[in-house]
VMD Tcl script that draws the C-alpha trace (Angstrom):
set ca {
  {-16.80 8.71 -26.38}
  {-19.43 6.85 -25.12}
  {-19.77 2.94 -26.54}
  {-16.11 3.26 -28.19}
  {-14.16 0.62 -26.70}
  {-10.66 -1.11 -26.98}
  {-9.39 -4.79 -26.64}
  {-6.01 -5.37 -24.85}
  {-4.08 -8.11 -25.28}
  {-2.73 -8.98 -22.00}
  {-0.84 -12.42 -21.67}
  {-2.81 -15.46 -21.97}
  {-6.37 -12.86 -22.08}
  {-7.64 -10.25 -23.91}
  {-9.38 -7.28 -21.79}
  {-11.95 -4.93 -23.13}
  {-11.55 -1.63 -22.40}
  {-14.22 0.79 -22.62}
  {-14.73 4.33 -22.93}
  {-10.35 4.23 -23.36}
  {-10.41 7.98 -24.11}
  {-12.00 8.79 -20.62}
  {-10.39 11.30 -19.38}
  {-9.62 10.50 -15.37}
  {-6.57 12.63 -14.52}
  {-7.52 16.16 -16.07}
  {-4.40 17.95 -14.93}
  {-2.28 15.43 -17.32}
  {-5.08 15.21 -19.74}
  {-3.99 11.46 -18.84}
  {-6.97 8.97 -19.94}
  {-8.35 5.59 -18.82}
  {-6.23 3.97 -21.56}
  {-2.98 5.96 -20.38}
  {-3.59 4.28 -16.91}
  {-4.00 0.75 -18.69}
  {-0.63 1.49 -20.10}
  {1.20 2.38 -17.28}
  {-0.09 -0.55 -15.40}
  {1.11 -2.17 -18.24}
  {4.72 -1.10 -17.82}
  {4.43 -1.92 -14.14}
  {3.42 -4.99 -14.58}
  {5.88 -7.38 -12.96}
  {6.01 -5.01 -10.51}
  {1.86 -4.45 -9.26}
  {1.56 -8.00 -9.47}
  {4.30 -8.96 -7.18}
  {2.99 -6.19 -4.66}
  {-0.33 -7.96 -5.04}
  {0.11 -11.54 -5.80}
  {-2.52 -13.80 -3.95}
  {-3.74 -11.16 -1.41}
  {-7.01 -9.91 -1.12}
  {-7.05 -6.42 -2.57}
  {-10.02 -3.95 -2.09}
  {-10.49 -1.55 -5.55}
  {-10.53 2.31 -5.28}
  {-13.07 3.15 -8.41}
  {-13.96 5.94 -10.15}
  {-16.52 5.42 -12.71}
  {-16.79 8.87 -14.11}
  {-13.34 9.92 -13.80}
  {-11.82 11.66 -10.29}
  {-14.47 14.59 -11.09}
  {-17.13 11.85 -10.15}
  {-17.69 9.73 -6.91}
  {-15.02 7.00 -5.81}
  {-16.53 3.33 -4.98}
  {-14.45 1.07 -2.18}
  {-15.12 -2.01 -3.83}
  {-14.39 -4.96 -1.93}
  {-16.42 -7.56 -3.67}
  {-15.88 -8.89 -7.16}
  {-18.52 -7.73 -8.85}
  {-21.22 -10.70 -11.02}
  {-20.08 -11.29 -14.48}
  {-16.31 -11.25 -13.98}
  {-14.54 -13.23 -16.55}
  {-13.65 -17.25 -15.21}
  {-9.90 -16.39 -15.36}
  {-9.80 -14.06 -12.88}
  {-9.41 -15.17 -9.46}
  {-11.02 -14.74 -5.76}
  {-10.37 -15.25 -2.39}
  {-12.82 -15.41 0.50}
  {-12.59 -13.16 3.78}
  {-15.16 -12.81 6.49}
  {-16.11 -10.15 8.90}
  {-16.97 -11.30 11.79}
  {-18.12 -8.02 13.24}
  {-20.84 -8.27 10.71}
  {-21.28 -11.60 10.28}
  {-20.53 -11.33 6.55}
  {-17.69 -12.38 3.92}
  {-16.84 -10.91 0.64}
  {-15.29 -12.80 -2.53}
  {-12.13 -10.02 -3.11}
  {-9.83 -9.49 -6.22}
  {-7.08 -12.14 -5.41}
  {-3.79 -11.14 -8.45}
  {-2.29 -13.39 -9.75}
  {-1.46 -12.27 -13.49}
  {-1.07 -9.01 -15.19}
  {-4.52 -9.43 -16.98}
  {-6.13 -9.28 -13.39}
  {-5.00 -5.46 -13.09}
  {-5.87 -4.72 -16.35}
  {-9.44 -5.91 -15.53}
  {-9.81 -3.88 -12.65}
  {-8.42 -0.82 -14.68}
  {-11.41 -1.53 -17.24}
  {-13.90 -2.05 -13.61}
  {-12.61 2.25 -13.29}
  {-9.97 0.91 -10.56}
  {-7.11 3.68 -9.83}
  {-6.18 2.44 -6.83}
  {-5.02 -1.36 -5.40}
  {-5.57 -1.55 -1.45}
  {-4.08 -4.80 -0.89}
  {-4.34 -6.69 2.49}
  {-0.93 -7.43 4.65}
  {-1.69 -11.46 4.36}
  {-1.99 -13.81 1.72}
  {-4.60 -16.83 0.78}
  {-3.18 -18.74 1.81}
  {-3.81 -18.10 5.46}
  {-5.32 -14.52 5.60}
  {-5.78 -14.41 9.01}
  {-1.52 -14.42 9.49}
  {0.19 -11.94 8.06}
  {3.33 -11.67 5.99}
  {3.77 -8.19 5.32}
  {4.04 -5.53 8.13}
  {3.84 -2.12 7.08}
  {5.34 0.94 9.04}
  {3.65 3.88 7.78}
  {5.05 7.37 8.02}
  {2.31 9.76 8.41}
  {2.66 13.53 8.06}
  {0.33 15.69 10.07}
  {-1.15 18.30 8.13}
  {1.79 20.90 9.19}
  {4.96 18.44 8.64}
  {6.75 18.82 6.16}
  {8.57 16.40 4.34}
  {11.61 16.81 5.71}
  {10.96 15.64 8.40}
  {10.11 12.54 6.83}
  {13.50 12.33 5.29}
  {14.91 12.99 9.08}
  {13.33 10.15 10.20}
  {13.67 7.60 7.88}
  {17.37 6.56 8.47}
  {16.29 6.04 12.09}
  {13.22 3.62 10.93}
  {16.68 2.00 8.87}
  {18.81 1.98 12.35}
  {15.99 0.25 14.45}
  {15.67 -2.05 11.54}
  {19.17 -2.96 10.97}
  {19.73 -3.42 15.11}
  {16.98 -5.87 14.58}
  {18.07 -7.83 11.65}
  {15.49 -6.84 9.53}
  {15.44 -5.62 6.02}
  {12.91 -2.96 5.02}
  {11.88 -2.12 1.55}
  {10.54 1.90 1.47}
  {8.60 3.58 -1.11}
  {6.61 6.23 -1.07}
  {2.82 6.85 -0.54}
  {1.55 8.83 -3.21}
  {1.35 11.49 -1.01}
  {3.24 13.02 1.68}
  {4.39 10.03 3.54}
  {6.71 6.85 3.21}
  {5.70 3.38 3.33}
  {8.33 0.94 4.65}
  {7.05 -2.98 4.15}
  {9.14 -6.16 6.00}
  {8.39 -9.63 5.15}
  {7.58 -11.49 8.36}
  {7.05 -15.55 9.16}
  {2.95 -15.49 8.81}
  {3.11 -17.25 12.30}
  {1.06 -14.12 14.24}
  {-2.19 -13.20 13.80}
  {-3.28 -9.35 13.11}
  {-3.29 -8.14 17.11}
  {0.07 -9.04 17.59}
  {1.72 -7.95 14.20}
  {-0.30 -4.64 15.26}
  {1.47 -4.72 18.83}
  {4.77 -5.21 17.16}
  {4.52 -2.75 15.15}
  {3.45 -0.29 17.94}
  {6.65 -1.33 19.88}
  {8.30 -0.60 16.97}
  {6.77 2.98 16.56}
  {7.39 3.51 20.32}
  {11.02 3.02 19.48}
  {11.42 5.22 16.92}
  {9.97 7.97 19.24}
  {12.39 7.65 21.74}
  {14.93 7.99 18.91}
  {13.60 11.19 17.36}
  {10.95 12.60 19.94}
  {11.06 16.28 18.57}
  {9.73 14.51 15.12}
  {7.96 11.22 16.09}
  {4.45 10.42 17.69}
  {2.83 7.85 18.38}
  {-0.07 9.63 20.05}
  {-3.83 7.55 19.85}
  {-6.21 10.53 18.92}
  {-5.51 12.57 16.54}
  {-7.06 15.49 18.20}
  {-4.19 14.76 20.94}
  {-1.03 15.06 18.20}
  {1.17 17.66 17.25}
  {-0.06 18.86 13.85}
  {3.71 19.26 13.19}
  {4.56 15.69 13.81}
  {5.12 12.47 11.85}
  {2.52 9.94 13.09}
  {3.86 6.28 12.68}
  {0.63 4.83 11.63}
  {1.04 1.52 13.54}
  {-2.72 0.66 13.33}
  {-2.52 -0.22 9.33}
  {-1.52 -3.36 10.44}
  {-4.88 -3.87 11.99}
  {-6.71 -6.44 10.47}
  {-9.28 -5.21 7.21}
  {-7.01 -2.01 7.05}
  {-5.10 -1.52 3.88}
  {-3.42 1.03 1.86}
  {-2.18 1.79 -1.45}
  {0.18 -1.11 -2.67}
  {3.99 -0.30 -4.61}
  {2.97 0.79 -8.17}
  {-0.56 1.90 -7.36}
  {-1.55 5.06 -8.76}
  {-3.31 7.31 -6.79}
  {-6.80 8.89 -6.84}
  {-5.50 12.56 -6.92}
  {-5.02 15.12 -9.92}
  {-1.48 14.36 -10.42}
  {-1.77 10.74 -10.90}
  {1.03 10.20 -8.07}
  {2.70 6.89 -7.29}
  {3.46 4.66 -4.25}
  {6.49 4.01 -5.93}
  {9.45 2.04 -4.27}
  {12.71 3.97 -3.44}
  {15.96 2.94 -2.02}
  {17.11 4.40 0.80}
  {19.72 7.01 -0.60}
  {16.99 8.39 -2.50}
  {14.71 9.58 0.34}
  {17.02 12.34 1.42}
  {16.73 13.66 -2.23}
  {13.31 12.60 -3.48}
  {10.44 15.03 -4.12}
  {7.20 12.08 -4.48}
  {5.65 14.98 -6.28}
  {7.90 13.76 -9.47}
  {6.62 10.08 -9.31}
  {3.79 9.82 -11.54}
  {2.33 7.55 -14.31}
  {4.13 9.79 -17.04}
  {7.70 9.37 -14.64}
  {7.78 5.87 -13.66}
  {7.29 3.88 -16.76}
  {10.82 5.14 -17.52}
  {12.15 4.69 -13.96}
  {10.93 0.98 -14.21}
  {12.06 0.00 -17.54}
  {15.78 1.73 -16.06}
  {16.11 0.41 -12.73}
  {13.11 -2.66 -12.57}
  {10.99 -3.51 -9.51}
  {13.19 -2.00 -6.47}
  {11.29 -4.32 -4.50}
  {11.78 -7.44 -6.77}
  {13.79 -9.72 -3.85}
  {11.20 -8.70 -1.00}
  {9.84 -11.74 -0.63}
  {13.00 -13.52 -0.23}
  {13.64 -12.08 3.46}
  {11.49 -13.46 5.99}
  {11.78 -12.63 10.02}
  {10.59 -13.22 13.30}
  {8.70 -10.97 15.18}
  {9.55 -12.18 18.41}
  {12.08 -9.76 19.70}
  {9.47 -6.99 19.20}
  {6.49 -8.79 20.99}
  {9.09 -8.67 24.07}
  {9.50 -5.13 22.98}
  {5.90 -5.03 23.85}
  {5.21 -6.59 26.20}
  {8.22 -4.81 28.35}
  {6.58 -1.68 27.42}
  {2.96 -2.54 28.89}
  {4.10 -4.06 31.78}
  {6.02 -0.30 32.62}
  {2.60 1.06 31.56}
  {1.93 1.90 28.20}
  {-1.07 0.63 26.90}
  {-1.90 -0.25 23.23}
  {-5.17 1.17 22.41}
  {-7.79 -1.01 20.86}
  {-8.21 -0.72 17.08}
  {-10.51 1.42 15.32}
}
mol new
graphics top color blue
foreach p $ca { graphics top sphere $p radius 0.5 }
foreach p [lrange $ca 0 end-1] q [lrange $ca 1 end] { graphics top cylinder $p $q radius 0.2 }
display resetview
């Protein structure tokens, strides 16, 4: 209803929310408001995934029915509580003042701004040009099914356990897996992308009827599970743990533990599921940032594998 509008008490702030009976997920008849809520429920959760990175905002003004926005900048007019931090692109010689999270009332804003989804970057303000967060991303091709996902995750586990590493999975909101690992922010974006390619490379050997870590796309197996190593390129995000996604179901990247893959349909995680599953079982990623490793053994990794030949393609 247009000029109705709600105020939300969140924390320290309150947030106006307009046009709360918008709805934006027609299949649930779930409305802007509903997504306030579940944010709400999520809280501690969303803001840990996004606390002091800059995050780029999926929007969609008029609902999914309407166009969506990538919205890196924070917009003019933003209240003085929320908070920014500065990135530049040097390709373009330009910078952009990004969402930076640091309280619930910061999501809730962005909800009200028509966000859906929170694309957060793998570094921190600190220093963003050293990341702390590398992501291995488990990519079905169009024909792979999601078992094979659920074959291949306890070998992501195995080459992360030889390694000493602890990995936190969750799903995508789609038809992949996410798997995030704290690392010392002492690299900068090439080599946490090289790393993770070594990584990948690994993996393939492991499981090569299932695995590829073929450039082009054109070039893979549409049966295949890509490992996406190139989302740890620098700029590239994707959805964060407890973002909803832009789709009809109102899916969520929503952490798992590991004996759940081999079950888990990520069909059944949505914004009317995981209020529940959060208020039962809290934020499954809640100790994350208390592991912390080197990424030196797989930069030898790497470089062992150029030197027999295999290149790392340049980032696109």
């Amino acid at each position: 209803m247009a000029g109705k509008a709600t105020i939300v008490e969140v924390g320290d702030h309150e947030v106006r929310v307009s046009n709360p009976d918008r709805v934006y997920f027609p299949e649930l008849g779930a409305t802007k408001l509903d997504l306030v809520e579940y944010y709400l429920a999520v809280s501690d959760g969303i803001v840990r995934a996004l606390r002091e990175r800059p995050c780029m905002l999926h929007r969609f003004p008029e609902g999914l029915a309407g166009e969506k926005v990538h919205q890196k900048r924070v917009p003019n007019g933003a209240p003085p509580w929320l908070e920014t931090v500065r990135v530049k692109f040097p390709r373009y010689n330009r910078h952009a003042d990004e969402l930076c999270v640091t309280k619930p009332a910061d999501v809730i804003w962005a909800v009200q701004m028509s966000t859906v989804e929170f694309h957060p970057w793998n570094s921190r303000r600190a220093d963003t040009e050293r990341p702390d967060e590398w992501r291995i991303d488990l990519d079905p091709m169009p024909d792979c099914p999601f078992g094979t996902v659920r074959r291949v995750a306890p070998v992501v586990r195995e080459v992360l356990d030889e390694l000493g590493m602890t990995g936190y999975p969750k799903t995508s909101g789609g038809s992949g897996l996410h798997v995030y690992v704290r690392i010392e922010p002492r690299w900068g974006f090439a080599d946490v992308r090289r790393a993770a390619l070594a990584f990948a490379r690994e993996v393939e050997r492991r499981a090569p009827d299932d695995v590829t870590t073929t450039w082009w796309r054109r070039d893979r197996d549409p049966k295949a599970l890509f490992i996406d190593y190139n989302q740890n390129a620098r700029d590239h995000t994707i959805a964060s743990a407890y973002s909803v996604r832009g789709v009809p179901e109102a899916t969520v990247s929503t952490p798992v533990t590991w004996d759940e893959i081999q079950d888990l349909n990520p069909g059944d995680f949505t914004i009317r599921t995981i209020p529940q599953r959060f208020a039962e079982l809290g934020d499954l990623h809640s100790d994350i940032d208390d592991h912390s490793h080197s990424l030196t053994t797989l930069l030898e990794w790497a470089d062992r594998d150029e030197r027999s030949g295999l290149e790392t393609p340049a980032e696109n």
